[in-house]
C-alpha positions in Angstrom: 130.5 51.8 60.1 130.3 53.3 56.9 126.8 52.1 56.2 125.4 53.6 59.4 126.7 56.8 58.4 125.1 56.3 55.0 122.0 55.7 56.6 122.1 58.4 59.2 122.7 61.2 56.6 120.1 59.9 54.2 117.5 60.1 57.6 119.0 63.4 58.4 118.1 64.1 55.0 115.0 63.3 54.8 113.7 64.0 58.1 115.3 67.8 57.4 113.0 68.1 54.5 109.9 67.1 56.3 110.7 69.8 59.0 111.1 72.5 56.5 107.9 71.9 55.5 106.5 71.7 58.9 108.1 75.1 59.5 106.1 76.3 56.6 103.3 75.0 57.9 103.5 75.9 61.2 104.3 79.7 60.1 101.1 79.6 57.8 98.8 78.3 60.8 100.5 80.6 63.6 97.4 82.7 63.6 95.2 79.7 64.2 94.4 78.0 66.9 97.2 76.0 69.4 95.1 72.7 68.5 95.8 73.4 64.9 99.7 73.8 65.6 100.3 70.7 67.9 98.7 68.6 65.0 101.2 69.9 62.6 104.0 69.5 65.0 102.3 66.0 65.5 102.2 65.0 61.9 105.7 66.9 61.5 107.4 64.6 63.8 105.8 61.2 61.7 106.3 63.0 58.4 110.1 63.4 59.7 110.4 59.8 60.6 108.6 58.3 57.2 111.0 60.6 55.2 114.0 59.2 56.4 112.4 56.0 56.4 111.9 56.5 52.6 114.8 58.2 52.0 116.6 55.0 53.6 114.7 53.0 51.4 115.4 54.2 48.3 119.3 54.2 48.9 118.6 50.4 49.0 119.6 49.9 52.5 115.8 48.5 53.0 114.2 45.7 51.8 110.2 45.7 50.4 109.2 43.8 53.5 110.7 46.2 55.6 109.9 49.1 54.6 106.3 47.7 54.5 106.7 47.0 58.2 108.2 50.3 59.0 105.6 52.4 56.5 103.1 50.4 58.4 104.7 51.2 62.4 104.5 54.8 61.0 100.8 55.3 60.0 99.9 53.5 63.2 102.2 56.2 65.2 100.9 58.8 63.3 97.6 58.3 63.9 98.3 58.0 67.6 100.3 61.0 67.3 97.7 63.2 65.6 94.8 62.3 68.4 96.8 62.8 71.1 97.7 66.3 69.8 94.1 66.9 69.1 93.1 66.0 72.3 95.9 68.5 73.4 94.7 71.1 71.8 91.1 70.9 72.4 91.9 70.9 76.2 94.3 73.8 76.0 92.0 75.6 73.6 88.8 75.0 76.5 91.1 76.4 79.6 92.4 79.1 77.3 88.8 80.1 76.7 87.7 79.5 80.8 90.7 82.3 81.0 89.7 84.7 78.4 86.0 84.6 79.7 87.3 85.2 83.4 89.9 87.9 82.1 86.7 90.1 80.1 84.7 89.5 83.4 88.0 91.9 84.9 88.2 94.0 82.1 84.3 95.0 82.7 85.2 96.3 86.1 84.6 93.1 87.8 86.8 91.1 89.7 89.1 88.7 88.4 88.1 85.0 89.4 90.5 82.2 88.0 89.3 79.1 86.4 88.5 76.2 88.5 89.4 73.6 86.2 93.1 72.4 86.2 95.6 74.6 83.5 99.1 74.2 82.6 101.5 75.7 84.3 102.1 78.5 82.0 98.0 79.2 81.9 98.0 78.9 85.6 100.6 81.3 86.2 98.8 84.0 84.0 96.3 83.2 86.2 97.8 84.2 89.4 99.3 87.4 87.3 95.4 88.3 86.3 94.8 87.7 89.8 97.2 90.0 91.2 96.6 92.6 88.7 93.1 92.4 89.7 93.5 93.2 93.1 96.0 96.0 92.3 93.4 97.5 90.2 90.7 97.1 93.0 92.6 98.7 95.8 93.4 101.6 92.6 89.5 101.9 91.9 88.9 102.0 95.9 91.9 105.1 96.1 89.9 106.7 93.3 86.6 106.5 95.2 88.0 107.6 98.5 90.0 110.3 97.0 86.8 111.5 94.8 84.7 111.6 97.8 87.2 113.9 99.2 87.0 116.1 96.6 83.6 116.3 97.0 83.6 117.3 101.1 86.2 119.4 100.3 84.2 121.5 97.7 81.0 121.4 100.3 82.9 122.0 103.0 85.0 125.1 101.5 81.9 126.6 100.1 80.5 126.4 103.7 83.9 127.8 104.8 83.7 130.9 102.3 80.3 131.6 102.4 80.1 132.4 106.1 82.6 134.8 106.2 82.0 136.5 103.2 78.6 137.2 104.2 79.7 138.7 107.2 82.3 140.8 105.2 78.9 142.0 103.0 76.8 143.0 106.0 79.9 144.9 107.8 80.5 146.6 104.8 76.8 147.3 104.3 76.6 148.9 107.9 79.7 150.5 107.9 78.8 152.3 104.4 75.2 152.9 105.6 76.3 154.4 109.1 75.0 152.7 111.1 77.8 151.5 113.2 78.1 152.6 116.3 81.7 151.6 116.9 83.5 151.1 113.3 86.6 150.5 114.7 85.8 147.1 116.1 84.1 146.3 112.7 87.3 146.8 111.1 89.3 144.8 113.1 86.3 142.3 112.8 86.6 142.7 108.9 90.4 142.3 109.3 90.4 138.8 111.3 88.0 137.1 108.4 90.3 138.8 105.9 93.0 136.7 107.5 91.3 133.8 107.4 90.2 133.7 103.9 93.7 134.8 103.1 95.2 131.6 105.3 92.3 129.5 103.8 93.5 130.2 100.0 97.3 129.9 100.9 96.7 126.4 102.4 95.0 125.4 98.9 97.6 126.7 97.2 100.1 125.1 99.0 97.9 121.7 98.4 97.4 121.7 94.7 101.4 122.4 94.9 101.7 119.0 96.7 99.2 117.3 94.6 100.5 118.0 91.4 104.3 117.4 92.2 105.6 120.9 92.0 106.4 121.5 95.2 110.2 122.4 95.4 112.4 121.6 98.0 115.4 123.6 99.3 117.2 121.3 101.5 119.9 121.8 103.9 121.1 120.2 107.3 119.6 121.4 110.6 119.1 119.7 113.5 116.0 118.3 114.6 116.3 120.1 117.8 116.2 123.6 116.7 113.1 122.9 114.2 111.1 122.2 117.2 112.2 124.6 119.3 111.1 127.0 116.5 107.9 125.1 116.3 106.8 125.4 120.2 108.2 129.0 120.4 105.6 129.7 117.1 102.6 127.7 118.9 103.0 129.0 122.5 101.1 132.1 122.0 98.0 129.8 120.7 98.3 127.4 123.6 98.5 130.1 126.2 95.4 131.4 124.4 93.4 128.3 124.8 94.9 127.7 128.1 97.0 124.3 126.8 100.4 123.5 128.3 103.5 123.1 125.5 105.5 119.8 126.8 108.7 119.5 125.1 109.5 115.8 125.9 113.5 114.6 125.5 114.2 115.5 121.7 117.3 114.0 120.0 119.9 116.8 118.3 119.7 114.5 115.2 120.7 116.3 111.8 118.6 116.0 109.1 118.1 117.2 105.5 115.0 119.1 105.0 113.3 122.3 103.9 113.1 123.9 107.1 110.6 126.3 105.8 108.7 123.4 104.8 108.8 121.2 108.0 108.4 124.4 109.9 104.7 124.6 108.6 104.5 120.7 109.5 105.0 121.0 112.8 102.9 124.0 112.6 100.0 122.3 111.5 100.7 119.4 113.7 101.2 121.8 116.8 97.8 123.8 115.6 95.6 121.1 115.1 96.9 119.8 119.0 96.1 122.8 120.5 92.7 123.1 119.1 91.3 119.8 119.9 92.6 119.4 123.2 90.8 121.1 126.2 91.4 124.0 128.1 94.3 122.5 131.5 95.4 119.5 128.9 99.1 119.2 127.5 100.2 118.9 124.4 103.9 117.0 124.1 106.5 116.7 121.1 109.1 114.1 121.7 111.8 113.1 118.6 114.1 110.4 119.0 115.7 108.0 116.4 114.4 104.8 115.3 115.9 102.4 112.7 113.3 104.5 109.9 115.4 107.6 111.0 114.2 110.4 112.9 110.5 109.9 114.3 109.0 113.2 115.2 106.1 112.5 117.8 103.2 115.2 119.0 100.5 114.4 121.4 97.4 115.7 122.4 94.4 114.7 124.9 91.6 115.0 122.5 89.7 112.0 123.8 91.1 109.9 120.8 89.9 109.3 117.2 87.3 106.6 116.2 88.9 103.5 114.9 87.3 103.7 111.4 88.2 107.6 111.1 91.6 106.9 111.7 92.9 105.8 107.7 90.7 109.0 107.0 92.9 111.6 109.2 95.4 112.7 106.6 92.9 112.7 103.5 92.5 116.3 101.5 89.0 118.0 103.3 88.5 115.6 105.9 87.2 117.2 109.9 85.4 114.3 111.3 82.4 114.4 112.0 82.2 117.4 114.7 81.6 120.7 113.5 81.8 122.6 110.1 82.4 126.2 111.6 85.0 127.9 110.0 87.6 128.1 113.0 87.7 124.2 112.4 90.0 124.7 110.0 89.3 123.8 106.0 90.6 119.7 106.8 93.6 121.0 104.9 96.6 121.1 107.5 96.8 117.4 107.9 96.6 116.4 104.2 99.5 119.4 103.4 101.3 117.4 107.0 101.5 114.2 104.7 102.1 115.6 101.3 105.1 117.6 102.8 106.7 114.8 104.6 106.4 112.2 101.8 108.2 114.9 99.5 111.4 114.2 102.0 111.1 110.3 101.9 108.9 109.8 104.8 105.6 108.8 106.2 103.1 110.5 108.6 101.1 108.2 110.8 98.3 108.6 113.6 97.3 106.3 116.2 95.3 106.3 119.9 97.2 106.5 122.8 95.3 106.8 126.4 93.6 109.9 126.7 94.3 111.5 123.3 96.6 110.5 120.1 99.4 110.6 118.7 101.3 112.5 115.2 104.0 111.0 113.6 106.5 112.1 111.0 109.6 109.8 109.8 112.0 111.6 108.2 115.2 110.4 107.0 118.5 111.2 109.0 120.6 113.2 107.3 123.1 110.7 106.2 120.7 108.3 105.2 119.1 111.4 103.0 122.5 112.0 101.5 
């Protein structure tokens, strides 16, 4: 028993100095290629073994034949050893480069495209994480398109917007300063309306550069869903009377909820507004809330003849009208975008879909327990 202990510290011995060297080794090659490590592990884990071996050896616990035989067992292994690793490494090296190829492809604006040829499990996951990142990236480049192209109809479409009134302002003002007016009081009042709408026009960009750039305070407090659309209809029946459109209140759930109400006021506003004005002259426009397992789901639906399928992920974006007309009492494409930027600053969502004859608005807002 003693003997084996003998002989297991002098291997421990010597097999401890070979791996101190490797470690050396393997920290001076760490900037090198993988290949070049596994063949130092490789020729680490023989060294380790002839070491002892030796070690064993010269503590006289071998004889010459043996340790002939064993030296000899040893070189074979090692050279077995050291082409395997090679071999190793060469492949891991290849797929490594298959995946930095495929990964500057991404990084050019490209897609990401994993390798065909088969990886090891850790280059295969970074695969699928390249892959994932990719697509993330691609939805991100498609939101920055979209969201440029807004920018740009918007721009068009408010210069349209402001220059047809304010050339109407000019050649009122012209007339009235030149005389020429025959009744100036209806020119005023004429002056006054455009002087409202450029005023409306300006506030709703204000209100939307609020949104977009996250400063948009919120002063919260509990209020039933109930009276916020009462307030809303009583605002809009004037404007529905006007363009002869029948206000439906449908049943509406006295469901407390946390919210701005000056804020969700001008939701429902907008919501109301842009009802009104696209549905025609004898049509109804409803407003339903009820709760749902989201919360509180504030409905409002018009009879405008629906929305076209591919317009409807376009409803809520900043400038957007469709594809009717520019005129100014179309509105800037404003209220809907403010609608969404509004409601997600409370926690929830604003959606649009077709219903028979017309379609339906959709705010989800958080009751007021689940807000608290």
């Amino acid at each position: 028993m003693k003997d084996l202990l003998l002989i297991a510290a002098f291997a421990f011995a010597g097999a401890t100095c070979a791996g101190l060297l490797g470690a050396l080794a393997l920290r001076a090659v760490r900037r090198r290629s993988v290949a070049v490590s596994l063949a130092v592990v490789a020729a680490v884990a023989v060294t380790a073994m002839l070491a002892g071996t030796l070690a064993v050896a010269q503590a006289m616990f071998l004889s010459p034949h043996d340790l002939k035989v064993v030296t000899l067992v040893v070189a074979m292994a090692a050279v077995v050893s050291l082409a395997t690793a090679l071999l190793l490494g060469r492949w891991v090296v290849a797929r490594s480069r298959d995946l930095a190829l495929a990964a500057r492809d991404f990084g050019d604006g490209g897609s990401f495209a994993a390798p065909l040829a088969p990886a090891t499990a850790e280059l295969s996951h970074l695969s699928r994480e390249l892959a994932a990142t990719s697509a993330k990236l691609a939805a991100s480049r498609e939101r920055e398109r979209a969201l440029e192209s807004s920018r740009r109809e918007l721009v068009a479409w408010i210069s349209h917007d402001l220059r047809t009134p304010l050339a109407g302002l000019r050649a009122m003002s012209e007339a009235l300063e030149d005389g020429v007016v025959a009744d100036p009081t209806r020119y005023h009042r004429q002056i006054r309306t455009e002087v409202d709408r450029l005023n409306s026009m300006v506030g709703d960009l204000f209100e939307l550069s609020r949104i977009h750039a996250g400063a948009l305070a919120l002063t919260t407090s509990r209020m039933s869903v109930y009276d916020l659309i009462g307030d809303a209809l009583s605002g809009a029946d004037p404007l529905a009377r006007e363009h002869g459109v029948r206000l439906v209140g449908e049943p509406v759930a006295a469901v407390p909820v946390e919210v701005d109400g000056k804020e969700m006021t001008r939701v429902l506003a907008n919501l109301l507004v842009n009802a009104i004005r696209h549905t025609p002259a004898d049509g109804t426009v409803a407003v339903a809330a009820e709760r749902s397992a989201d919360g509180v789901v504030v409905s409002v639906t018009d009879c405008c003849g629906g929305i076209p399928d591919e317009d409807l992920p376009r409803v809520f974006d900043t400038g957007w009208r469709g594809s009717e007309a520019r005129t100014p009492p179309a509105g800037a494409g404003l209220g809907l975008a403010i609608v969404r930027g509004i409601v997600e600053a409370h926690a929830g969502r604003a959606d649009v879909r077709n219903v028979p004859g017309g379609c339906r608005f959709e705010i989800v807002l958080p009751t007021a327990d689940a807000a608290a």
